[in-house]
ZAMARGU-4260 file (C-alpha; in steps of 0.2 Angstrom, whole numbers, plus 5000, padded with zeros to 4 digits):
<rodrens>
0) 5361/5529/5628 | 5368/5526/5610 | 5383/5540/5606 | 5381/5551/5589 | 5397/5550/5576
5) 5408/5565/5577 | 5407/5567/5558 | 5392/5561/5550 | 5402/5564/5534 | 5402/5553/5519
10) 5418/5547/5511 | 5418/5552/5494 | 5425/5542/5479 | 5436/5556/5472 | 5445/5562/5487
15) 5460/5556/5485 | 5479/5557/5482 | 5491/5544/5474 | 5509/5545/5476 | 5525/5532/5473
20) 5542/5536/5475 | 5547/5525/5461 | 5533/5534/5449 | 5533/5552/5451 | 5524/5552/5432
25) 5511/5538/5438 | 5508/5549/5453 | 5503/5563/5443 | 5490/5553/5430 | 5482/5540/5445
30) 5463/5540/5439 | 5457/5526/5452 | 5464/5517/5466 | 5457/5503/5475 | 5463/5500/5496
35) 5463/5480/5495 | 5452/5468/5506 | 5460/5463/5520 | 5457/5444/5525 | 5460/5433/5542
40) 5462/5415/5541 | 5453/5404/5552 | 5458/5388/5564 | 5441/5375/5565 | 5442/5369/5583
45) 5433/5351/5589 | 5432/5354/5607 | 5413/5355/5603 | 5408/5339/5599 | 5390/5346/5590
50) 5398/5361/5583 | 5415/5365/5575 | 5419/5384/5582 | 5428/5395/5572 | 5444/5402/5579
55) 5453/5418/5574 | 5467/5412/5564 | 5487/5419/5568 | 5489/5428/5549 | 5482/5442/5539
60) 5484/5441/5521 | 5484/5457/5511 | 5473/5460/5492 | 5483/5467/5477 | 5485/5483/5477
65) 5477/5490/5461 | 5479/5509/5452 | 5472/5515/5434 | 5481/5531/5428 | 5479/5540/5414
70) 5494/5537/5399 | 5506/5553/5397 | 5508/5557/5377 | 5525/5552/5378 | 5523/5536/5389
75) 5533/5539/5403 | 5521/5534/5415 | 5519/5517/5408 | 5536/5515/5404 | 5541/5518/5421
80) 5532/5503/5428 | 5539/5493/5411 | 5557/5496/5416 | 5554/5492/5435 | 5546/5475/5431
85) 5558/5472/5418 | 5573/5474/5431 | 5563/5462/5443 | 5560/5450/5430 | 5574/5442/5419
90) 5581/5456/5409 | 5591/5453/5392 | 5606/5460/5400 | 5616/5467/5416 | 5613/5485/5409
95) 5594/5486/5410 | 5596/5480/5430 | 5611/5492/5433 | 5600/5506/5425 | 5584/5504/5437
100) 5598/5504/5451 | 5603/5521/5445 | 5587/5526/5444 | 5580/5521/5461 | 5576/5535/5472
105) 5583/5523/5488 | 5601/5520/5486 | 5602/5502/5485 | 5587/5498/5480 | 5577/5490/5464
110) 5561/5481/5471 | 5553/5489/5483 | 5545/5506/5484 | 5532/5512/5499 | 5519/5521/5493
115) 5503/5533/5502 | 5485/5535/5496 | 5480/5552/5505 | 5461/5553/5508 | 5454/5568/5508
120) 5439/5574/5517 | 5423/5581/5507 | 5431/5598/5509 | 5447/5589/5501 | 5458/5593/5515
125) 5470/5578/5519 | 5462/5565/5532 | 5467/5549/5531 | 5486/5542/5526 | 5485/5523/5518
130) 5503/5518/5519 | 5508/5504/5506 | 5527/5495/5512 | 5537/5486/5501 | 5528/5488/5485
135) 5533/5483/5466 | 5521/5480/5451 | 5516/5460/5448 | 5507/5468/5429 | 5503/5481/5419
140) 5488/5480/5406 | 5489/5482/5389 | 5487/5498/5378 | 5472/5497/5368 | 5474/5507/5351
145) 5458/5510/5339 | 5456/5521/5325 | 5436/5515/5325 | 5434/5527/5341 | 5422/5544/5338
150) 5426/5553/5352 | 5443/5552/5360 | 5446/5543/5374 | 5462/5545/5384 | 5473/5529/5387
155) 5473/5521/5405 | 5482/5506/5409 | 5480/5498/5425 | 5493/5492/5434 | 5492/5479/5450
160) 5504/5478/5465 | 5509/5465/5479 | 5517/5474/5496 | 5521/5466/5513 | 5509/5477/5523
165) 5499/5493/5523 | 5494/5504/5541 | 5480/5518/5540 | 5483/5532/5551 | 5473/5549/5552
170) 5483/5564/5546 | 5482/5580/5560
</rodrens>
């Protein structure tokens, strides 16, 4: 006898919540955020001589993480992602990396931040923790400005992230 769902429930596409501990001002703005595709490699066996059997293979690798946000009037979202990946990258000078330093919420250290993606339920109570480890930003888009627009249309900028590993766990 086939069993029935506990929740017939939907997941809906706005119920959720961003946060970094790097970005508080990214947190704040997050417009879309994307949980990556997961994928598994595979080993081809020949002990069949007609048919090659796929095998399950021994690693899982892990999509970019994307998020779009909305850009503060003063910028402080984006340039909060500028200056992390400029003290990642090859700043001009011992002072930019010494800066981020200072300004990391983890004493310590520059690169990594974890990060959480609540998912709410359709009464948008929190359900669902997506937990993102070891995070830091691989791009940030461009900022597109245009005086030919009629109606306004906030900025977004979409940043894209690389982390060792995400877990899902159900909030209680």
């Amino acid at each position: 006898m086939p069993t029935q769902p506990d929740n017939k429930n939907f997941l809906s596409p706005i119920g959720f919540q961003f946060s970094i501990q790097k970005l508080p001002h990214v947190t704040y703005f997050c417009t879309n955020a994307t949980i990556p595709a997961v994928t598994m490699g595979q080993i081809e066996t020949v002990s069949n001589p007609f048919v090659r059997l796929p095998v399950p293979g021994d690693k899982l690798e892990f999509g970019d993480f994307s998020v779009r946000f909305r850009i503060d009037e003063d910028l402080k979202n984006y340039q909060e992602i500028f200056n992390w990946m400029i003290s990642l990258g090859y700043p001009d000078n011992f002072d930019q990396t010494a800066k981020q330093q200072r300004a990391s919420t983890q004493p310590g250290t520059t690169v990594y931040s974890d990060a959480s993606m609540i998912i709410t339920t359709n009464q948008y109570k929190p359900n669902v923790n997506v937990k993102f480890i070891d995070l830091y930003p691989t791009s940030i888009s461009g900022v597109d400005f245009s005086v030919e627009q009629t109606d306004v249309d906030y900025l977004q900028a979409d940043v894209t992230f690389r982390y060792r590993s995400f877990e899902l766990s159900t909030i209680a």
